[in-house]
N, C-alpha and C positions, 0 to 999 in steps of 0.2 A: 703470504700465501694462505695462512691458518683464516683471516681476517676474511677473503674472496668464497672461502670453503665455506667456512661458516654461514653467509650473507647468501648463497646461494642454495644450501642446506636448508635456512629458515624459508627462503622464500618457497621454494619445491614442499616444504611439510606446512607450513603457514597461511602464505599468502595464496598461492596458485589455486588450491581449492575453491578459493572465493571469487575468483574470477568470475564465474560462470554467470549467467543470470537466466531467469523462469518465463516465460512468458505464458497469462493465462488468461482464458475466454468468458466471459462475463455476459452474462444477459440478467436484465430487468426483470422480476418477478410481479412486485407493487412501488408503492409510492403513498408519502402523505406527506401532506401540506400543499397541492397542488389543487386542493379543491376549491381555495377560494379563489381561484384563476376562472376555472369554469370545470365542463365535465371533461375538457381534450387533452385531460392527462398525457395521454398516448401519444396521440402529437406534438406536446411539447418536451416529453420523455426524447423522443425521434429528434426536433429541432436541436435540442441541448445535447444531440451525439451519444445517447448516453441508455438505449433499450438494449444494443448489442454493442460489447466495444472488448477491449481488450487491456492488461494488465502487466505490465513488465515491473518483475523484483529481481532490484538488483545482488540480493542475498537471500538467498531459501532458510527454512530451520533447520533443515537434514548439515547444510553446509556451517550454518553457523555453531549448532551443536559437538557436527566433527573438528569445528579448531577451537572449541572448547576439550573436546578431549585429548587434542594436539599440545592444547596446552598444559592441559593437566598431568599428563605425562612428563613434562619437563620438569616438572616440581619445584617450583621455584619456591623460593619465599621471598614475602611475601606472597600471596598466590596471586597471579593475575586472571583468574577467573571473574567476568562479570554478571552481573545480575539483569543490568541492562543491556541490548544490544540494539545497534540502531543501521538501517537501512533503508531504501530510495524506492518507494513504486511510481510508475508511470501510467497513469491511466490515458493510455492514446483511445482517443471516442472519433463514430468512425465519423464525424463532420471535420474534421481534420485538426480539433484542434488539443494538443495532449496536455496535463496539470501535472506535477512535478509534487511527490507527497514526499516529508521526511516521517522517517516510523521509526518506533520503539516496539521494542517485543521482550517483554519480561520473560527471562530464563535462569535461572541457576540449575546447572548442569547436578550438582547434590540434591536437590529438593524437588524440582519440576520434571514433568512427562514433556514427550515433543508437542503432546496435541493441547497441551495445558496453553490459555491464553493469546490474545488476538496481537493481528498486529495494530496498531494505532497511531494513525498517521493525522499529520495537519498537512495543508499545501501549503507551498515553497513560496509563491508569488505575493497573494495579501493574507495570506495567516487566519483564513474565513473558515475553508470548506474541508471537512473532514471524513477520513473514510477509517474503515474499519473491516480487518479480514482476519475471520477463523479459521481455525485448523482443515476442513472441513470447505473451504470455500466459501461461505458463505460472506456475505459483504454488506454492510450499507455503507451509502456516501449521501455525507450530510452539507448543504448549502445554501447560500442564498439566490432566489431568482430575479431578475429584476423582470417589471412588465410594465406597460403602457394605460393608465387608468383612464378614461374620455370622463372629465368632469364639467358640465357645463360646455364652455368655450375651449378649454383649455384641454392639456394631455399631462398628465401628471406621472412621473414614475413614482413607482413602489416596488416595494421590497417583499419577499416571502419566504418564510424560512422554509426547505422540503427537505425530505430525505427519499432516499430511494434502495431499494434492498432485494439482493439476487444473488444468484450463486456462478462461480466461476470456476473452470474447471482447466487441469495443466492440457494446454497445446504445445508446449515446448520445454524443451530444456537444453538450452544452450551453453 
């Protein structure tokens, strides 16, 4: 019975906090690296889903901070306090198609402020395109584009590194 009490205990102070997740709205500000495509940034901003689009975290820092201090409270020793913490954003872009980022967000609950340091994400898929979100919303997401070169006879792909950088702001808190 001590053993159900317990497990249900940690989960209610623990785990259930984290449930929750953020969802937030993002729009395109600029862009570089798309100049050597041509001047139709904008349009291809719009094709790639990605002038207005949206953001889902699956762990906030307000939530990750409080089961840091969840934890701290229990006093264990060693402490299980980390330095690292890692969580899932979802960029759904509105052409339907969403990237799946894993993030880090350096925190030590002793030493750091909440607004202190970004989150830093790679995507899930081929491990290429990276995004990045501060306190503050602010974002860029960094990737490759592929296009169509007309060389001669032929149609040759290529590759282009961009980035693109905007701010996002909470629509939700689920």
């Amino acid at each position: 019975m001590r053993i159900i009490f317990f497990t249900v205990l940690v989960y209610l102070v623990l785990i259930d906090p984290l449930s929750g997740s953020q969802i937030m709205k993002c729009k395109t500000k600029k862009q570089s690296g798309l100049d050597f495509i041509g001047k139709d940034h904008e349009q291809i901003i719009n094709s790639l889903g990605l002038k207005d689009f949206s953001i889902r975290l699956s762990r906030t820092r307000e939530e990750i901070v409080q089961y840091q201090i969840n934890l701290n409270k229990l006093k264990s020793k060693p402490s299980k306090l980390k330095n690292v913490h890692f969580s899932e954003i979802i960029v759904m872009k509105f052409n339907g198609y969403p990237q799946v980022f894993h993030c880090s967000w350096r925190f030590n609950l002793k030493l750091n402020k909440i607004n202190e340091n970004s989150y830093e994400c790679i995507e899930q898929k081929n491990k290429k395109d990276l995004f990045s979100l501060d306190y503050l919303g602010n974002f860029s997401l960094s990737s490759t584009f592929e296009f169509n070169v007309a060389e001669k006879k032929n149609q040759k792909k290529r590759e282009t590194l961009h980035s693109i950088f905007g701010k996002c702001e909470i629509k939700i808190k689920e």
